[in-house]
Phi, psi and omega in degrees: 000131186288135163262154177243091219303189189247174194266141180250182185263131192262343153266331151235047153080344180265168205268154209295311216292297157001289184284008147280351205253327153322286175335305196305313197316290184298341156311271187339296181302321172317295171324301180317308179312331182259351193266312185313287189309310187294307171266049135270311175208136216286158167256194208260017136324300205262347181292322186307317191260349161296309199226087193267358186259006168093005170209145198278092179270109161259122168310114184232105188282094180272008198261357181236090181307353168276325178302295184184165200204124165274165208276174179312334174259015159060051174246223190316150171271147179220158188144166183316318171329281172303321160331304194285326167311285176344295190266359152312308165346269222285007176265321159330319221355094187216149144319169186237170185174100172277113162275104178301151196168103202284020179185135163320300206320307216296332189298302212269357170292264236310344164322315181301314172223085192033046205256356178236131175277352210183161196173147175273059173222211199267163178260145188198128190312317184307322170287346213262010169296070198130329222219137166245130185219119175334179148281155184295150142325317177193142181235095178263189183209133143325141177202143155299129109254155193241141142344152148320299160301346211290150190279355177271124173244028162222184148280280197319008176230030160246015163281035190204153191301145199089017175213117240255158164203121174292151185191145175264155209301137174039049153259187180273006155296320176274308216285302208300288176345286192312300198282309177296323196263100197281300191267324187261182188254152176260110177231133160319075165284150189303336165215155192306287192313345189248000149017267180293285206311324185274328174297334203257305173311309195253009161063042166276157197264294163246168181229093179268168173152178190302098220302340200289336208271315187287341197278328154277003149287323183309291145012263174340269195296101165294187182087342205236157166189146166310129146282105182345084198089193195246161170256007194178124163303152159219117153249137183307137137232178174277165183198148159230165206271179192285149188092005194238064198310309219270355173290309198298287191316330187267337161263011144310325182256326181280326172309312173320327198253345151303277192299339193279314195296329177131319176341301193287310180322308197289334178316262192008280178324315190256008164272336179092015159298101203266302188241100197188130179241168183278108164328154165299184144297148176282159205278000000 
């Protein structure tokens, strides 16, 4: 096989295709370096409408335990949210100011009057009034519960007349429901978390809601047990209020680059969220 020598650098000697290859290396890690610095931080079109008050007011919703939680002395709230408040912040560097609130619905009235920039809940056609919302984040699931006796032993026989379900008022367990449920009643409890205590106080027949939550209800409460599988997916998403273009695309993208980087998983995780899986990528 014939060889050829190699090409050199007729200034220092080296041979070209190397110190070309270098070059590129080093082209490349440049680029990366300006595409990272760009979905690190938003310009200032979208920082104005993430934060027009000079500080990031995030909605945090304690009333969905995958979502966020207070802590046992009842101080700050913690959970993946808040983590995602947190590093929105600091990519912003703006203060941060957890607006706090024990139910979606409640999130999504105070939507109506600015009372938040950014905000946590599940997406449902009936919110995109008013609310711009990213793909999702975290992906749960609805679950049914019953008394022990009770003679319904599925989801598909909790739908027929005579069958009362407790649910909380404008959460996405109601909004879903409320369109699905042809035959049974529907009653309102004031928040997702008082559920089973209002089915078990007022003698309804099921309890829906959030499976992490009814499965510590069960818990609690002897007497109770979970119906086998889900009645619905829910997905998270981040959310703002609506009219806020250059705001929405960039956490459109900070949600993407969140879940891509590992960021949610490690929430999750250090949170002790077990079944609550990380969303795909958006499409």
């Amino acid at each position: 096989m014939r060889r050829f020598p190699a090409l050199c650098d007729p200034l220092k000697g080296k041979p070209m295709i190397v110190t070309a290859f270098k070059h590129c290396c080093l082209a490349l890690l440049a680029a990366g370096a300006l595409c990272s610095a760009a979905a690190a931080s938003p310009d200032s079109a979208a920082a104005r409408e993430l934060a027009p008050s000079g500080k990031l007011r995030a909605a945090i919703n304690v009333g969905n335990p995958i979502l966020a939680t207070r802590n046992a002395a009842g101080g700050e709230p913690q959970g993946v949210s808040v983590d995602l408040a947190r590093e929105l912040a600091r990519r912003l560097e703006v203060p941060l100011e957890l607006v706090v609130y024990n139910a979606a619905g409640k999130v999504v009235e105070a939507a109506r009057n600015q009372e938040w920039d950014v905000g946590f809940v599940a997406i449902d056609p009936e919110r995109a009034v008013g609310i711009s919302f990213s793909a999702a984040y975290v992906v749960i699931e609805g679950s049914y519960l019953v008394r022990q006796d009770s003679p319904i032993r599925s989801n598909a026989e909790v739908d027929r007349p005579g069958v009362r379900v407790a649910v909380g008022k404008g959460s996405v367990y109601d909004l879903f429901l409320a369109r699905e449920i042809k035959h049974a009643e529907l009653v309102r409890a004031p928040t997702s978390p008082e559920v089973t205590n209002v089915m078990l106080a007022q003698g309804y027949e099921v309890a829906a809601g959030i499976t992490q939550q009814l499965q510590a209800d069960a818990k609690r409460i002897p007497g109770l047990r979970l119906l086998d599988g889900r009645f619905m997916v829910i997905n998270q998403a981040m959310a703002m209020p609506a009219g806020r273009p250059a705001g929405a695309r960039y956490l459109a993208g900070f949600v993407e680059e969140m879940k891509a980087s590992g960021f949610v998983k490690e929430s999750l995780a250090r949170h002790g969220i077990m079944n609550a899986s990380v969303a795909p990528a958006a499409p």
